[in-house]
Structures are given as C-alpha cells and as structure tokens.
N, C-alpha and C positions, 0 to 999 in steps of 0.2 A: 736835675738830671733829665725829668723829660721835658722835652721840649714841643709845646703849644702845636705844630703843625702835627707833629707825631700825634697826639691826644686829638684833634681834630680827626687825619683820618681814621683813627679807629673807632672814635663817635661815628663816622659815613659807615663804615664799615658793618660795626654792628646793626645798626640802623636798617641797612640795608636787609643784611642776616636776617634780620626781626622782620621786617616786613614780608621776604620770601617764604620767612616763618608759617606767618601769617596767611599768605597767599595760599602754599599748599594746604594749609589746616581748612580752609572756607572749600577750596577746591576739593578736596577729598571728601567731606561733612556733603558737601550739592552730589557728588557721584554717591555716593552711601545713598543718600536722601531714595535718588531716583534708581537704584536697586531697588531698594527695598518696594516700591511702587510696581516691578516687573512681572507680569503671571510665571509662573512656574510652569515652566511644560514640561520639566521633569516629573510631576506628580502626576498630572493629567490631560496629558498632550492633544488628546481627540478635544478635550475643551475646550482647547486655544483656536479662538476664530479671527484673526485680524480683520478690521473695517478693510472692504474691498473697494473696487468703485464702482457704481450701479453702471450697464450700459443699456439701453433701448433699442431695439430693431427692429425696424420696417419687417413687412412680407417678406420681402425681397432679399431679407436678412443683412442688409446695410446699417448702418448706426447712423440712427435717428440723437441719440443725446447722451453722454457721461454726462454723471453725478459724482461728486465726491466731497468730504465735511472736511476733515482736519490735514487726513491725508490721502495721497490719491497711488491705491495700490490696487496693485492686479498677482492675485497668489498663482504661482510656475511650479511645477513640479519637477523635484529635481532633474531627473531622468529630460525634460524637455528642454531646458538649457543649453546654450550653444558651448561648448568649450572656449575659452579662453586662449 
C-alpha cells in the first residue's frame, strides 16, 4: 500500500522537523546561557556601570585620543537624545 516515494518524503520531512527540532533547542539553551550572564539592574541599578570609552583632551579641550577594549560606548542620558 505505501508506496517508496511516499515513505521517502516523510523520512525528508521528519528529518527536517528534527533538525529544526534541534536548531531551536541549541538556539534557545545559547540565549538562556547569555541571560543568565546579564547584571541585574533591577536589584541595583546605581551599580551598573557599563565600559565607557576613555577620551583625552588637549588645553584647548580638543580630543587628543579615544580608547576603547571590547566595546566602544559613550553613555547619553535620556533626556538628551534626539527624537526619532
């Protein structure tokens, strides 16, 4: 009764299922991972200081040199943001 192609593709079929399976279980397990890694600045928000980037200036108050390691951020307050 069944017939060979039919039983092929539902072997691709599953296959497939199963790897997508697969895919979201590794992809959801990496996003967990790097939660759990996050500070909390629900508990104690004045502790949270993100890496800035160093900047240098002259007399003259010109910029002599940035610095920056992993990431190169400069923290804005809200209030001083342009609108969108």
């Amino acid at each position: 009764m069944d017939s060979p192609r039919l039983v092929r593709i539902l072997r691709i079929a599953a296959g497939t299922l199963a790897c997508c399976c697969l895919l979201f279980l590794v992809l959801g397990g990496s996003l967990y991972y790097r939660s759990t890694t996050l500070p909390d600045i629900r508990v104690d928000q004045p502790a949270f200081r993100p890496a800035q980037t160093s900047v240098v200036y002259a007399a003259d108050r010109s910029v002599l040199a940035t610095w920056h390691a992993e990431q190169d951020r400069t923290v804005v307050a809200f209030d001083k943001m342009l609108p969108a």
